[in-house]
N, C-alpha and C positions, 0 to 999 in steps of 0.2 A: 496190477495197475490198470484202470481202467483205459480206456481210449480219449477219454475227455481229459484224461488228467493230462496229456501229453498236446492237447490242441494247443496250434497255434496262437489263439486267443489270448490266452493265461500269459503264454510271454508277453505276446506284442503289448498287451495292456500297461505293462510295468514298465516299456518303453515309452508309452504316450504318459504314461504318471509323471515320468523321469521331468520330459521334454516340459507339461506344463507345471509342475513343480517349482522347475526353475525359472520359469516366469515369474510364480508367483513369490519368489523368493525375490525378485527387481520389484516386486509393486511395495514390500515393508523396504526395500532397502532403498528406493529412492524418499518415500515413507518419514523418513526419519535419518539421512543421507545428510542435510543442511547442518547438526548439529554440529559436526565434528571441523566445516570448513565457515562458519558461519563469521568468526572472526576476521579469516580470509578476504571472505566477502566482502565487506565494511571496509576493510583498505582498497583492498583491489579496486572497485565501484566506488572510495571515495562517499559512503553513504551511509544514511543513521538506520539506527536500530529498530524504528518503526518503517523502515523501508525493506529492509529484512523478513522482516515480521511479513508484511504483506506478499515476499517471497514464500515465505515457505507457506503462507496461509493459502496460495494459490491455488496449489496439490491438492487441499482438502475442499476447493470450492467446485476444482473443477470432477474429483470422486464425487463425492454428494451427488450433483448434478446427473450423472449417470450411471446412476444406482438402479431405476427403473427401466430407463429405455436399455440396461443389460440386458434384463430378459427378454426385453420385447425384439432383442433383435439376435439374440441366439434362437427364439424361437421362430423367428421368420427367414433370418439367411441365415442360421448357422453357427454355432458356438465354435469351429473350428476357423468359418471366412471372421467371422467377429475377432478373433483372439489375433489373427495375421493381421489384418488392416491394421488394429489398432497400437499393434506391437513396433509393427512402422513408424506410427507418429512417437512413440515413445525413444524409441532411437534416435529416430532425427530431434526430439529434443533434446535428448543428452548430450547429443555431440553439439548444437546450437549451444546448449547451457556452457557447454566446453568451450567453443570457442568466443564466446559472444564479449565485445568488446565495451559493451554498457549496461548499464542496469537494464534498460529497457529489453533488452536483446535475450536478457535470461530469465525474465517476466517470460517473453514469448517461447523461450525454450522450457521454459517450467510449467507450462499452460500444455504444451506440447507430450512432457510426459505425464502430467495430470491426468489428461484424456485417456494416453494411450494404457498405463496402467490401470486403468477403472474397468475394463473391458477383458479382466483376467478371470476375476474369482468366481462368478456368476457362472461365466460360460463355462468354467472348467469342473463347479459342481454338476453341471447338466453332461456331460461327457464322463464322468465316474458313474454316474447312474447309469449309461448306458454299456458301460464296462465293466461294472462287480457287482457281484449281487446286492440283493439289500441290507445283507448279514453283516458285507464286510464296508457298506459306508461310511458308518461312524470311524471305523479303525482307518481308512484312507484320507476324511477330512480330520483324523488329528494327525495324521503323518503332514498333511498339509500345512497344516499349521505349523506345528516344526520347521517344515521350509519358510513360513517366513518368521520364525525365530533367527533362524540362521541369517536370513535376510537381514533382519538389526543387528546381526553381529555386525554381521560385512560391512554396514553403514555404521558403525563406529570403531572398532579396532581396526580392520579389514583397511574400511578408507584412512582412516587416518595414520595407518604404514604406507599407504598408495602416493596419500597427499606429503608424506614426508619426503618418499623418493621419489617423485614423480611430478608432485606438486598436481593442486586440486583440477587444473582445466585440463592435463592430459588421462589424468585418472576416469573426469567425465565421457572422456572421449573414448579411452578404451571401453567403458562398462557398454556406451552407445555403441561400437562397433561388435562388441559379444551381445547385443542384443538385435543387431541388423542380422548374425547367423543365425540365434534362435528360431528368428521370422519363419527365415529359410527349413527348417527343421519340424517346425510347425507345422507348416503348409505340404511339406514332403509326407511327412510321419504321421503325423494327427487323426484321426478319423472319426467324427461325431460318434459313429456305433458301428458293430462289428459287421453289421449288415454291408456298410458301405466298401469291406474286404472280400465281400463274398460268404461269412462265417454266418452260421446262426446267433438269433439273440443268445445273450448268456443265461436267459432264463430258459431256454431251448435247450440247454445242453443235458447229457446225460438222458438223454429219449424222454424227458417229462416236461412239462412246464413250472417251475419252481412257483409256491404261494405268493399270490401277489396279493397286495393290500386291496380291500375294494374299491370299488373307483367310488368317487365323490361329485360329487355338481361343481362343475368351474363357475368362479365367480368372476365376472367381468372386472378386469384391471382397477377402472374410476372406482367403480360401486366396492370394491374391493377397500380401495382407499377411503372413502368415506366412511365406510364400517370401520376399519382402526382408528381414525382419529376422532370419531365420534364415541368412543371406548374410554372411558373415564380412567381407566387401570392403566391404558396408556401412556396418558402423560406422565405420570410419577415416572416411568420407567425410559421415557424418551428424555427427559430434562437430565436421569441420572446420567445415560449417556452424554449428554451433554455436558454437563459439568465434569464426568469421570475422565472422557478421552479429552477435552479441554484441557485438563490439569496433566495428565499425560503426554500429548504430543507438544503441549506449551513447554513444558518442563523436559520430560524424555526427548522428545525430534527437536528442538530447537534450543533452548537458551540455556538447558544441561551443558553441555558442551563450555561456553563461553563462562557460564560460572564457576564451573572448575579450574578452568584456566587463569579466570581472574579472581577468584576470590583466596583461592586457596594455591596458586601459584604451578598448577600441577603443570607439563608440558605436553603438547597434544595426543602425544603416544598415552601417556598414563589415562587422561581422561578419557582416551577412548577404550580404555582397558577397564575404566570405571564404569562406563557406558554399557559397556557389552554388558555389564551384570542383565541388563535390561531384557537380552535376547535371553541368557537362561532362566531367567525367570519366569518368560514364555513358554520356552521350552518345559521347564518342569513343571513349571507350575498347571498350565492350562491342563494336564490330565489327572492331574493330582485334585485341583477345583471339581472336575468332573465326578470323579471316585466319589468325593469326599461330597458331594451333592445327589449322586445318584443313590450311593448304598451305606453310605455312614449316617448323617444328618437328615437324609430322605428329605431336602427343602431347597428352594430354587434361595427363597429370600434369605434362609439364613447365614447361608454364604457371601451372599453377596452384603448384608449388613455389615458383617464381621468381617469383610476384608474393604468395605466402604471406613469402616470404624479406625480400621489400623492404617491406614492413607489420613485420617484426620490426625492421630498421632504422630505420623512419621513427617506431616507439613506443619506442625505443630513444634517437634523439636528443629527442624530444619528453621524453622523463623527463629525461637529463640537462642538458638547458637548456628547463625547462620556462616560464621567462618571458621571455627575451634573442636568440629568434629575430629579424630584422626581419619587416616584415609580408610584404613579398615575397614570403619564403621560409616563411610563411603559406598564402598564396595557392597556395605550389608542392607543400606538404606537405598540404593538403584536394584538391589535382587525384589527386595520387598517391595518397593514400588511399581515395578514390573507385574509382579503377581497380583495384587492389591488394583491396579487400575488399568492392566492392559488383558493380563490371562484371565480377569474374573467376568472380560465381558463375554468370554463364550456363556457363563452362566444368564446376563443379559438377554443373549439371543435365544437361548432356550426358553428362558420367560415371554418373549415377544412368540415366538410359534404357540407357545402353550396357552397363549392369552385368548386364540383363538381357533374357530374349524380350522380340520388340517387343511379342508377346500383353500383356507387360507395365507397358510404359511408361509409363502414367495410373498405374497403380501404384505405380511404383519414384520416380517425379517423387513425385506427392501425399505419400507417405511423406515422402519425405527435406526435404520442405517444410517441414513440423514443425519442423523442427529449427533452420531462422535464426530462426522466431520465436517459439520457445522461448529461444534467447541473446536475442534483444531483451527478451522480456517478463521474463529473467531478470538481465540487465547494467542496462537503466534503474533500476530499485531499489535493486539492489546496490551500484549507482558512486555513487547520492544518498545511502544510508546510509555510503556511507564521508565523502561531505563531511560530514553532517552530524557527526561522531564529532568534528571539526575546532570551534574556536572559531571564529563570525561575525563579521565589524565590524560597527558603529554601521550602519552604512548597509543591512546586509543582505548582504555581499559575501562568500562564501564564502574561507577562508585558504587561501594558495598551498601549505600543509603538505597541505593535505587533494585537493588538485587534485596534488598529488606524488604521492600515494597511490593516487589515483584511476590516475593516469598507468602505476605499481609495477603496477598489477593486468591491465590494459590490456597492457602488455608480456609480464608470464607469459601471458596468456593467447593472445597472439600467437607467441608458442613454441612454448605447446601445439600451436596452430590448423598449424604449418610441422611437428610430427611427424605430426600425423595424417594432411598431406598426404603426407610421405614414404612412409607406410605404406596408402597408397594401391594399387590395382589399374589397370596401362595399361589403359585400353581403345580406345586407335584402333584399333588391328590387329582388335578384336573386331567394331566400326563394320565394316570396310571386308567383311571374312568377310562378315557379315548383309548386304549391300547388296547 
C-alpha cells in the first residue's frame, strides 16, 4: 500500500462530496417541490392558478439569472464563501415560504430560495476539480446527479408524507432549518482545494505531477458570449432546451401533481408515488443516455432525437386519453418522461461544450443554461393561465376541458422541442478530433 493511498486527502474529499451533494440535492428538490402542495397552495392563498404558475415560475427566473455571475464569483471570492452565503438566503427562504401568511410573502420567500439554490452547482463543480483527479470527474458529476435524482424524489413522495403528517408549512420549515446546519457544515468542512488544509495538490500526489490537459487561451466572458450566440448550431439546441425543460418542469415540478389528483382522483400520497417515477428516471436513466451515446450509437443527436420522438408520443397518447390510462401505465409514462426530457438533457449539455473550443466550455454550458429555465419560468404560468380560462368545481378542482388544453400545448410544444433537435449539429466526430 503506498503512502498516498492512505493520505488524508482521499477521505476528507468524500466528506466535502457528502456535505455538497446534499446541497445539491435541496436545489432539484425545491426544483420541483411545488407539485405535490400546489393544490394546497390555491386554498390556503385563496388564489388562481396563474398565480401559482407565477410562483413556481419564480425559481426558474431567478436560476437563469445567475447562471453566469456563478462563475464569475466562485472565481473571484470563492466557490466555498459562494455556496455559504448563498445557502443562507435559501434557508431563510424556506422557512419565509413556511411561514408566510399571503401570497405575496411566499413570492419573496420563493425569490429567496431561487437565488440561494442557484449558487450550488457551479461552484461545486469547481471544488471537485480541485479534489479528484481528471480520470475520476465524470464518475463524481454523475454521482451528483443522482443526488439530485434523489432530490425529486424527496420533493414528491418524500414531501408529500411530510405534508400529510405535518402539513405543508411546517414541512418547509423543517427542510429550512436542515439547511441553516448544512450552512453551518459548509463553511466548517468545505475547502475550495487541498492546499488550503495544508495537503499537496491531488495532482502532486504520488512524487509526480499527474498529465494535465494543455492549457488553452482564456477567452474573455462578453466576447465568449458573443461567439455562442453568434453560432448558428446554437439555436437549434438552445430553443430545444427550451421547449424540452418547458414541457418538463411545466408538467413534472408543477401541474403533474394537481392532475393526478384531479383528474384521475389519486390521493396525494399515491401521486406522489407516481411522481417519484420522475427521480428514477433520472437516476437510471441519465447514465444509461450516456453509455448508449458514448459507445453504442457513437452520436450526441441521435439520442437526443429518439428520446425528443418518444416525449412526442407519450404527450401525444396523454392528450388523447387524457383521463382512462390505468395507473400502471402512469407510473410507466412519469419513468419515460423523466428519461425522455429531463435525463437526456445531459446529452444536451455535451452538445453545447462540443459545439465549441474547450477555451470555451464554462461558456457555451452557462449560456445555453438559460434557456431550460427560461421554459420553466415560462411554461409554469402559461399552463396555470390556461386552466385557469377553464370553469372550477365546488371543491376547487380544476375541469378536465382545461387539463385537455393544457395537455394541446404540451404536445405542440413537444414537436417543436423534436425539429429543433433535428436541426441540430453532430458533434461526436468533433468530441473525438479535440481529444
Amino acid at each position: 500500500m503506498s503512502a498516498t493511498s492512505v493520505h488524508p486527502l482521499f477521505r476528507y474529499r468524500w466528506l466535502i462530496f457528502s456535505i455538497l451533494a446534499t446541497a445539491y440535492f435541496f436545489v432539484y428538490f425545491h426544483r420541483l417541490s411545488l407539485s405535490v402542495v400546489a393544490d394546497s397552495l390555491v386554498k390556503d392563498f385563496h388564489t388562481s392558478a396563474g398565480t401559482m404558475g407565477l410562483l413556481g415560475s419564480i425559481y426558474f427566473y431567478c436560476y437563469a439569472a445567475m447562471q453566469l455571475p456563478a462563475g464569475l464569483l466562485s472565481d473571484s471570492v470563492g466557490p466555498r464563501r459562494t455556496v455559504t452565503v448563498f445557502l443562507l438566503f435559501a434557508a431563510a427562504g424556506s422557512i419565509l415560504f413556511g411561514l408566510a401568511p399571503n401570497i405575496g410573502t411566499a413570492i419573496v420567500g420563493r425569490i429567496l430560495v431561487g437565488f440561494g439554490v442557484s449558487m450550488v452547482f457551479i461552484p461545486t463543480m469547481k471544488i471537485l476539480s480541485q479534489w479528484y483527479y481528471p480520470h475520476e470527474f465524470a464518475s463524481m458529476a454523475g454521482i451528483l446527479n443522482a443526488m439530485g435524482g434523489a432530490g425529486v424524489m424527496a420533493a414528491t413522495w418524500l414531501l408529500a408524507l411530510m405534508t400529510e403528517n405535518f402539513g405543508w408549512r411546517l414541512s418547509f420549515e423543517l427542510i429550512g432549518g436542515f439547511t441553516f446546519g448544512l450552512v453551518g457544515l459548509v463553511w466548517l468542512v468545505v475547502r475550495d482545494r487541498p492546499q488550503a488544509k495544508g495537503w499537496p495538490a491531488i495532482t502532486d500526489l504520488d512524487g509526480h505531477v499527474a498529465a494535465r490537459t494543455p492549457s488553452v487561451q482564456a477567452i474573455p466572458l462578453f466576447t465568449g458570449v458573443r461567439m455562442v450566440l453568434g453560432n448558428r448550431y446554437f439555436w437549434p439546441l438552445a430553443l430545444w432546451f427550451f421547449f424540452d425543460c418547458g414541457i418538463f418542469f411545466g408538467l413534472g415540478g408543477l401541474w403533474g401533481g394537481p392532475f393526478l389528483m384531479h383528474v384521475y382522483g389519486l390521493t396525494r400520497e399515491t401521486a406522489g408515488m407516481v411522481l417519484s417515477m420522475i427521480a428514477w428516471g433520472m437516476v437510471i436513466g441519465s447514465p444509461f443516455l450516456g453509455i448508449l451515446s458514448d459507445r453504442i450509437l457513437k452520436s450526441r443527436k441521435k439520442p437526443l432525437v429518439g428520446c425528443t420522438l418518444v416525449l412526442v408520443i407519450e404527450m401525444g397518447v396523454l392528450y388523447a386519453f387524457p383521463s382512462s390510462l390505468p395507473v400502471y401505465a402512469l407510473y410507466i409514462f412519469f419513468f419515460l418522461f423523466a428519461i425522455c426530457s429531463s435525463a437526456i438533457v445531459a446529452i444536451g449539455f455535451t452538445t453545447a461544450k462540443e459545439l465549441f473550443p474547450v477555451a470555451m466550455a464554462g461558456t457555451s454550458v452557462g449560456t445555453v443554461n438559460l434557456f431550460p429555465f427560461l421554459g420553466g419560468a415560462v411554461y409554469m404560468p402559461l399552463l396555470g393561465n390556461i386552466l385557469d380560462s377553464y370553469p372550477r368545481g365546488t371543491n376547487g378542482v380544476y375541469a378536465l376541458a382545461g387539463y385537455q388544453a393544457m395537455l394541446l400545448v404540451l404536445l405542440i410544444s413537444s414537436v417543436a422541442a423534436l425539429i429543433c433537435g433535428m436541426m441540430m449539429k453532430e458533434t461526436f466526430e468533433t468530441a473525438l478530433t479535440d481529444s
